[in-house]
C-alpha positions as CSV (number, residue, x, y, z in Angstrom):
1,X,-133.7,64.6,142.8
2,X,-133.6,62.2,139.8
3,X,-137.0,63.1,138.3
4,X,-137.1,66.8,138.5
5,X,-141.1,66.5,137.4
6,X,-143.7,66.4,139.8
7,X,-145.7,62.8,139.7
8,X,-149.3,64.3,139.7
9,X,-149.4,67.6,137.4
10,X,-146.1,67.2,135.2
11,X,-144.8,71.2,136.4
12,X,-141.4,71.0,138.0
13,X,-140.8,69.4,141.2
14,X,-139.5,70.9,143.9
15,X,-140.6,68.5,147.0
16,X,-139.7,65.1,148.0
17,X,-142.8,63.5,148.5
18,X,-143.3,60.4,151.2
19,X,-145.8,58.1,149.4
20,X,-146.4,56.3,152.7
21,X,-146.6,58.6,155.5
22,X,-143.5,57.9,157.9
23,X,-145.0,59.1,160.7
24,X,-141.6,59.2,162.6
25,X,-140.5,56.0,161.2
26,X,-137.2,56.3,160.4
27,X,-136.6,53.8,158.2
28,X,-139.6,55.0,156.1
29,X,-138.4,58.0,156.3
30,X,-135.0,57.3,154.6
31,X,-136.6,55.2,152.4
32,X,-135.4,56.0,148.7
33,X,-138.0,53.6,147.4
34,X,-140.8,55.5,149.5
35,X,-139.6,58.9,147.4
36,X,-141.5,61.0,144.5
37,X,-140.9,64.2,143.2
38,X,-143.9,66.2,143.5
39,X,-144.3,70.1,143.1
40,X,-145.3,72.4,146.6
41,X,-148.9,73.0,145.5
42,X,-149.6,69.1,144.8
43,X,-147.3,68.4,147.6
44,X,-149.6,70.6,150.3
45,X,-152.6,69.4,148.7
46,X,-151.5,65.9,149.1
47,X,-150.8,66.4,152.6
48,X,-153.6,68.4,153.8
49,X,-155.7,65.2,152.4
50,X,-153.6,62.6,154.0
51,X,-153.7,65.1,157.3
52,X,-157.6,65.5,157.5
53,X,-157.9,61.8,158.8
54,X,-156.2,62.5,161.8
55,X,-158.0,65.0,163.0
């Protein structure tokens, strides 16, 4: 990971984040430019937001 510091709270990143949803896109998926360090807690919160419109 080159930025070890998670984008949204600053505490230590442990996550590679997808900014863009891949949704099974592949080429998202591998994406470096689609990246971001992110810790779990803003990771899961993240996703559980992004999730909640697919319901």
């Amino acid at each position: 990971m080159n930025n070890p510091i998670c984008v949204k709270c600053g505490r230590v990143a442990d996550v590679v984040d997808h900014i863009k949803p891949h949704k099974g896109d592949k080429r998202l998926f591998w994406s470096q430019s689609n990246w971001q360090s992110m810790c779990s807690p803003c990771h899961n919160a993240k996703t559980a937001k992004e999730d909640m419109g697919s319901w």
